[in-house]
N, C-alpha and C positions, 0 to 999 in steps of 0.2 A: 624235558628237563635239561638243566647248563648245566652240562660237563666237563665244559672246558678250562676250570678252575681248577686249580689242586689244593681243593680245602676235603678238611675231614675230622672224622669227631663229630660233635652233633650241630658243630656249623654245615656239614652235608644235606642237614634237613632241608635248607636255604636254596636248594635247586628242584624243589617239589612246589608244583604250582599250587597255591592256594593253600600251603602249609601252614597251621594255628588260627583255620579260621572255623573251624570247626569245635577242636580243643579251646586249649585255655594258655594265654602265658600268663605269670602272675609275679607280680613282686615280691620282697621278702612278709611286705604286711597285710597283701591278699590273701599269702601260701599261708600265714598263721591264723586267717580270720576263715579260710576252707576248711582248714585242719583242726580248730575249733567243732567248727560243722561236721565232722567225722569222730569226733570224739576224743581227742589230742590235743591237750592244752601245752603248747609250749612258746616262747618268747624265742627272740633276736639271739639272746645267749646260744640258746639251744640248738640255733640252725647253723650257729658258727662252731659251736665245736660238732656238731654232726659234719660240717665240712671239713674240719682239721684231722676229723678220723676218718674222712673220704668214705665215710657210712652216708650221707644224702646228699653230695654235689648238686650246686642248681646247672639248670641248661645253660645260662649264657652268661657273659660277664660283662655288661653296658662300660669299657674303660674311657679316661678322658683322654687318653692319648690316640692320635690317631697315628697311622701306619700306612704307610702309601701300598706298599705290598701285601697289604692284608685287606686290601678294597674286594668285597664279596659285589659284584653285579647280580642283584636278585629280581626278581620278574614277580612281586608280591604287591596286594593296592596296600597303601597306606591307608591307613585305620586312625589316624587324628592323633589323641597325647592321650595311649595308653602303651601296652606293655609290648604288642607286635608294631606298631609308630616307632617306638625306641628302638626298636633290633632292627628293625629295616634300615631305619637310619643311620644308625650303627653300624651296620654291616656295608652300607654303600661309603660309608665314613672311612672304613677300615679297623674300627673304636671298638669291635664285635670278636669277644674272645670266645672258646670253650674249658670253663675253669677244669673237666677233668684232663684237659691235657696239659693246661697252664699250673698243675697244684694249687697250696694256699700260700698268702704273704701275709704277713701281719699289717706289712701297706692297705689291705684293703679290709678296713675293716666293715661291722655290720650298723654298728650304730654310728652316729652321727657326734662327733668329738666337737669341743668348746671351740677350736679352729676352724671350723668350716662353716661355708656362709648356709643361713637358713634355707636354700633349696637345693642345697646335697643332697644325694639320696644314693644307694651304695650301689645302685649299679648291678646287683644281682636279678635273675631271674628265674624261674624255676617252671616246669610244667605242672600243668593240672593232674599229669599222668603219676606223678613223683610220688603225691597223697596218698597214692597205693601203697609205696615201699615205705610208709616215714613212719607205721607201726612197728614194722621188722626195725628198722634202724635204730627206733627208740632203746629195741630191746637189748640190739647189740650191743648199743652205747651202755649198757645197763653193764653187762657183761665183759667188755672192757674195764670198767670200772673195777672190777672186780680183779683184772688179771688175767683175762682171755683175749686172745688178738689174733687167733689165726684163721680170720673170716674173709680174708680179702674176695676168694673166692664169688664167694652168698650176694657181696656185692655189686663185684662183675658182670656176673649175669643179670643182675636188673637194671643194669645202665643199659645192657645191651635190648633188655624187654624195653625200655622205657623209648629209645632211640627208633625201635621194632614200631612200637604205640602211637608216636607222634607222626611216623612218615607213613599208615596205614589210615591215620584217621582222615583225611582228607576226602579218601575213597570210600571208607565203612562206616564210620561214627554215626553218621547221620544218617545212614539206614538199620543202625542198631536205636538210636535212637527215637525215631521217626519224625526226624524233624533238620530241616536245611537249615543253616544260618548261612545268610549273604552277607557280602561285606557292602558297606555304604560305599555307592560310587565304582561298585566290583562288577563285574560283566556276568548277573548270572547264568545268559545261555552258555557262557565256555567255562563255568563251573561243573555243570551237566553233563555238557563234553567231559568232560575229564574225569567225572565218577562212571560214565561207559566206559571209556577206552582206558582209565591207565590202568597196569598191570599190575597186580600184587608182588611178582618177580622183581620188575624194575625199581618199584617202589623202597621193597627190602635191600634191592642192590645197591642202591644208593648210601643206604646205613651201614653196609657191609653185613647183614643176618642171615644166618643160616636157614631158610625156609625149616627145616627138616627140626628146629627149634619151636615151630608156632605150637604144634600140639601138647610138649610137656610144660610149655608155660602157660599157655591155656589151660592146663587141668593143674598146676600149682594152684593158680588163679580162682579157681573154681575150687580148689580143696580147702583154700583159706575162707573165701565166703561159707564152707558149710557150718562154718561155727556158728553163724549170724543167728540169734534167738528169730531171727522173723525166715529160719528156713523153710519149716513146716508148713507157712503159709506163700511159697515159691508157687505152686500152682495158679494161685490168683497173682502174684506179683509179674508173675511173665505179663500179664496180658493188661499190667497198670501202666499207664502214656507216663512220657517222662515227667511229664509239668505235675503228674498225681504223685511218684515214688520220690522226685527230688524234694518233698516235703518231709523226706524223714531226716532224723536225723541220729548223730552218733553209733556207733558199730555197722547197724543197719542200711545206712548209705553209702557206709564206705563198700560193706559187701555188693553192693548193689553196684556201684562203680566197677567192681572186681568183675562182678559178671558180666559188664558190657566191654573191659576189656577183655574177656577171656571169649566174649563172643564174637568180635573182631578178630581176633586170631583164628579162630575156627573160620570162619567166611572166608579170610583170605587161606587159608589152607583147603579146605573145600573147592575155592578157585583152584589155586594151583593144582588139585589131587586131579580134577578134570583136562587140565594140559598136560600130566603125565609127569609132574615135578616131584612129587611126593604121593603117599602111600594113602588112599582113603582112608577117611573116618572110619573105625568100625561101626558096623549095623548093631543098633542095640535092639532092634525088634525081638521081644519074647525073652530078652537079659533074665537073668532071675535073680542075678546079684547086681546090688548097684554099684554103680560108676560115678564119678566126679562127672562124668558127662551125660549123664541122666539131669543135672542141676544146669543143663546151658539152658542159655534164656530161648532160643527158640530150640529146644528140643527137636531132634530129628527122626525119635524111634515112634513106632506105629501105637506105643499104648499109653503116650503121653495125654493128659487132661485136654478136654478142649475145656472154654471159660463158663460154658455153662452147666460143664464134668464137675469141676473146678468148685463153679458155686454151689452145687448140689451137696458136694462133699463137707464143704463147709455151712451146708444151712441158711445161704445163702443162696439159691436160686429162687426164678420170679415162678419156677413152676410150682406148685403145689405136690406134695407123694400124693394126695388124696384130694378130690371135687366133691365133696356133699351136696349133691339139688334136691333143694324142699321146697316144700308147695307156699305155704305163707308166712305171714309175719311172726307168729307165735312159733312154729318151727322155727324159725330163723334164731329169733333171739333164745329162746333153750337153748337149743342146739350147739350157739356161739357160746355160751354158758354154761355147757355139760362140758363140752370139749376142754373150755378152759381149764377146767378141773382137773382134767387128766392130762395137764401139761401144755394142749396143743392151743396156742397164744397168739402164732404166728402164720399168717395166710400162706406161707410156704409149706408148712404142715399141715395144714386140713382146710382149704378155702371152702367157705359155704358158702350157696349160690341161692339163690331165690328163682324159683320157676315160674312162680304167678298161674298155677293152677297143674292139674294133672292132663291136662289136654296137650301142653307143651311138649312139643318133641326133645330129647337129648342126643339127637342124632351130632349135628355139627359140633355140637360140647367134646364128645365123644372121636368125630374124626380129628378135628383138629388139636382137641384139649390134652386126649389121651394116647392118641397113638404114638407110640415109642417112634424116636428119634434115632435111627439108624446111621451108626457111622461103621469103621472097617472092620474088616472083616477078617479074623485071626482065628486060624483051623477051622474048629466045629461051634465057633461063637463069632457072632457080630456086639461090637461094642456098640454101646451106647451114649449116644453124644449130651444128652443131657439127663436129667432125674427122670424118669418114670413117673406115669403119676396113674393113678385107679379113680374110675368113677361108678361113686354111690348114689342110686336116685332111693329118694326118703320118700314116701306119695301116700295117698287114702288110694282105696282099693275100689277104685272104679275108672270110667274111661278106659283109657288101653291096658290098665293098671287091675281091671276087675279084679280078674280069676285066675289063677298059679298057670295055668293056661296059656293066656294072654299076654303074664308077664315074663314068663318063659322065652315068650314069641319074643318078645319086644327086646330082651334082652341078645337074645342070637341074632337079631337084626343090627344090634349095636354093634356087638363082637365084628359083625361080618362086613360092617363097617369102616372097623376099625384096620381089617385085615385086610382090605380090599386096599387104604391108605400105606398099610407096611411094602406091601404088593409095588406099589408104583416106585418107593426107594429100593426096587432092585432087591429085596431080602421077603423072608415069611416066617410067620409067628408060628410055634408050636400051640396045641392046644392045652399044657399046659400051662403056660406060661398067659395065655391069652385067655385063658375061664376065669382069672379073679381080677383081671381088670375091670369087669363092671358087676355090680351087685343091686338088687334091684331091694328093698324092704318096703314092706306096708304096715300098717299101726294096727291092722287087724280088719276085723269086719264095719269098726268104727271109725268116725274122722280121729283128728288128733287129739283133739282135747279129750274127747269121751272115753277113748282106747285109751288114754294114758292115767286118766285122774275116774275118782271112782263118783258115786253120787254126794256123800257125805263130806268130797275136798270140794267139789265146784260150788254146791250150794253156798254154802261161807262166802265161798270168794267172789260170786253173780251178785250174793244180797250185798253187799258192800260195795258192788260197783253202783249199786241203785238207792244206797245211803241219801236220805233226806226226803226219799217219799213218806210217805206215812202211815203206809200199809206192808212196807217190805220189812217190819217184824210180827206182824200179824201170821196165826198159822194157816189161815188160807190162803195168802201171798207166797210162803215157802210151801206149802203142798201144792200150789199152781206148779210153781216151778217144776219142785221134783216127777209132778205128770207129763212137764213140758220137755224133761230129760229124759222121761222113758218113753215119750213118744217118739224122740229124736233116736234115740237107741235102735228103735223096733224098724225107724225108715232108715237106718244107717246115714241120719240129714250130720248137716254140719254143727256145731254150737250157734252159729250166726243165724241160725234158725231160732231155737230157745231165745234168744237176746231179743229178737227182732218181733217172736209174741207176747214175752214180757217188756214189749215196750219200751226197750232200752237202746235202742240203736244199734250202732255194730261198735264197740268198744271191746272189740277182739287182742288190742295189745294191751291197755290197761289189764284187761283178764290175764294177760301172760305175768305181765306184773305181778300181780296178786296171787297165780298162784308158783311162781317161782319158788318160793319159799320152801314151799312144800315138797317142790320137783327135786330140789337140790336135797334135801331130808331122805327123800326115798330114794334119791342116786346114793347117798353114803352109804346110806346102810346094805344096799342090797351089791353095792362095790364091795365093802368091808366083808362080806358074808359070800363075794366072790361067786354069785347066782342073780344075772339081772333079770330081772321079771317085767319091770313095765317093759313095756316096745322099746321108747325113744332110751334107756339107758340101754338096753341090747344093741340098741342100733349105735350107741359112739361105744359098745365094748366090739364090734364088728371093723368098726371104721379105725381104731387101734390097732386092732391085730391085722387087717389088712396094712396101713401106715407100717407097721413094724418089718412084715413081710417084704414092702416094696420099697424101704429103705435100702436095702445090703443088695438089689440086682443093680446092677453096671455093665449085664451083657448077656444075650440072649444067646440060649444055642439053636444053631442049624438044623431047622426038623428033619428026620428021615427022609432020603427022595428027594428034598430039594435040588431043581433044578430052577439054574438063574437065566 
């Protein structure tokens, strides 16, 4: 950085290599169409007498006079005919003022008068960094109005944050942001250079800031954003790219600015707190009160959200609380249709899964589907890094599924599956916490259809799938049936047996079709009277109360004995 100038004020910025290429310089008619974009309507008038009350000074003053003495040598690429083209120029010009040390004149005004040729332009410039302060200013100007003036103070200090802002970003902005801008024609390996090696020390010294300043304008910074209606939803915004958050707009991106200046501050204090300049961050691990710094955008303490924390909290994650596996298609679509009744709409709340018979294993579902997601680990609880989620197998009662026996087995095979997975992250599940992860339900001694529907609902609903024969209302077409239903009964066969001696092929979902109707009747009533009876309504009052249980964990505790 050239120091061998005696310039100062926030023409000092001018010896910071690749200073406003990160930020923004902006005219007086960019600064009003940002400030627009922040929520702030106000015109050319308003940025002139905000200047005359030395409530919003811009950074530079583009003058037509040049000054041999006031030639600034800057080491910055030219950037064509925008706003850092003109200050460079300007500055090598000698044409490059700092209006808060120069005041205001009435010479210079903001609009363009009936004497000046059509590509006037007034010559001012302002930082992108300024849109922060130009809510407060408004407000002061308000209160001036009124008969209040003794704020010089309130303004002081944010010329000197603002001077802090522009000679930091160079090094930080664009790892706050996550994203470089090069200049056209700019050398980016010695831009690279230069976010390793320069110093947050030097950097500040060059503005004249107090290091020992970043921390409480940082949490100013952060105390004004917590007004912002979109703070409750800060857990997912930390983890939104700039190109998704700079689409908002009015209060909400102005906060959003605020917190990426107030997290620049902290990063370079952070640096500096490791060379011994200043006094570390305090540790918010385990805070019980919040802080203005519980709200930085990369939070530091141990029980901050991760994004998948994040989207769970807000119903939003791709996991599921709850995996239902059922065997076929008619399970499938009930089941998708009971559930929606009692709210659960969304595959993040109860995904159903189709097994394609009882022979399928749910082993893999279960290690990888189910196993909690182990993050740190705070006293006698390890947190958990994303939603939990429980698996329900739905099945007819044979295969590995026969005998309470069997399914017992199958199920502590899952468990110990699933523990064997926790195991390998380093952590262990209690067995409380680990027994209502998986639940195993059978529809009884019968497949599904016969276990749930009685003789008197399927009959209706089979002869209507067979509408247009000419004996399916004869009563020895419906007493075939109903023999061919108690025969299915007696072998515990499937319905696709019945269909398939009545001649009717396997129109197993049409039948779901048909008798929905009915399924939905008998879930009302027997919901309303708060005593499920058929199976498959027990089984979504099971997978409910399971859902509700495994909402509200976010962290398991440390069994007994655990050794890691």
């Amino acid at each position: 950085m050239n120091s061998s100038q005696h310039i100062c004020g926030s023409l000092t910025l001018l010896q910071i290599p690749f200073i406003f290429t990160q930020d923004d310089l902006l005219t007086t008619e960019k600064f009003i169409s940002e400030a627009k974009d922040r929520g702030h309507r106000i015109d050319l008038d308003t940025l002139q007498a905000l200047h005359i009350h030395n409530l919003l000074v811009p950074l530079f003053r583009v003058s037509d006079t040049a000054v041999e003495g006031r030639r600034i040598k800057v080491d910055i690429p030219m950037t064509g005919h925008n706003s850092l083209g003109w200050v460079v120029e300007a500055a090598w010009a000698g044409r490059l003022r700092d209006p808060a040390e120069e005041g205001y004149s009435v010479a210079w005004p903001y609009r363009r008068t009936e004497d000046t040729d059509h590509d006037w332009w007034n010559g001012f410039i302002y930082s992108s960094w300024q849109l922060l302060d130009l809510g407060t200013a408004l407000t002061i100007y308000e209160w001036i109005q009124h008969g209040i003036h003794d704020l010089a103070k309130s303004v002081t200090r944010k010329r000197r944050r603002l001077l802090a802002l522009a000679a930091l970003s160079p090094r930080y902005l664009s790892g706050v942001l996550g994203q470089l801008r090069t200049v056209p024609g700019g050398d980016e390996d010695a831009m690279w250079r230069f976010r390793s090696e320069a110093s947050a020390l030097d950097l500040l010294q060059v503005v004249g800031y107090d290091p020992a300043r970043l921390k409480g304008h940082a949490e100013g910074l952060l105390g004004d954003a917590h007004g912002d209606p979109l703070t409750k939803l800060l857990p997912l915004l930390r983890y939104m790219s700039y190109k998704g958050w700079s689409q908002l707009r009015g209060e909400p991106l102005d906060a959003m600015w605020k917190r990426v200046a107030a997290e620049m501050l902290l990063r370079a204090h952070e640096d500096l707190a490791l060379a011994g300049h200043v006094k570390p961050l305090p540790d918010l691990t385990g805070e019980t009160w919040w802080t203005v710094l519980h709200d930085r955008l990369s939070a530091r303490h141990e029980e901050v959200e991760t994004l998948e924390r994040a989207l769970g909290d807000f119903g939003l994650s791709p996991y599921p609380r709850v995996i239902l596996l059922v065997e076929g298609e008619t399970e499938l679509l009930h089941t998708k249709r009971l559930l929606a009744e009692v709210g659960f709409t969304k595959p993040q709340q109860v995904r159903v899964q189709r097994a394609k018979g009882s022979k399928t294993s749910p082993h893999l579902i279960a290690r990888y589907g189910v196993t909690p997601r182990v993050g740190r680990r705070l006293g006698d609880r390890w947190l958990l890094e994303a939603t939990p989620t429980a698996l329900v197998v739905a099945t007819d009662a044979e295969n590995r599924w026969a005998t309470p026996e069997q399914r017992e087995r199958e199920r502590r095979a899952l468990l110990e599956a699933i523990r064997e997975e926790v195991r390998s992250q380093g952590a262990d599940i209690g067995h409380d916490y680990l027994d209502f992860l998986v639940a195993v339900h059978v529809w009884g001694a019968d497949s599904y259809e016969l276990a749930n529907f009685t003789d008197d609902e399927l009959v209706p609903a089979i002869s209507r799938l067979a509408s247009g024969r000419h004996d399916v209302e004869s009563s020895a077409w419906q007493q075939e049936l109903r023999s061919q239903l108690a025969t299915a009964r007696a072998a515990h066969d499937d319905v696709k047996v019945v269909l398939g001696r009545m001649k009717l092929g396997n129109p197993k979902v049409r039948l779901a079709e048909e008798l929905w109707p009915l399924l939905r009747a008998k879930f009302e009533r027997e919901w309303a009277a708060g005593e499920p009876v058929t199976p498959v309504v027990k089984l979504v009052a099971d997978v409910r109360r399971i859902y509700h249980r495994i909402s509200g964990i976010r962290a398991m505790v440390v069994p007994d004995g655990f050794d890691a």
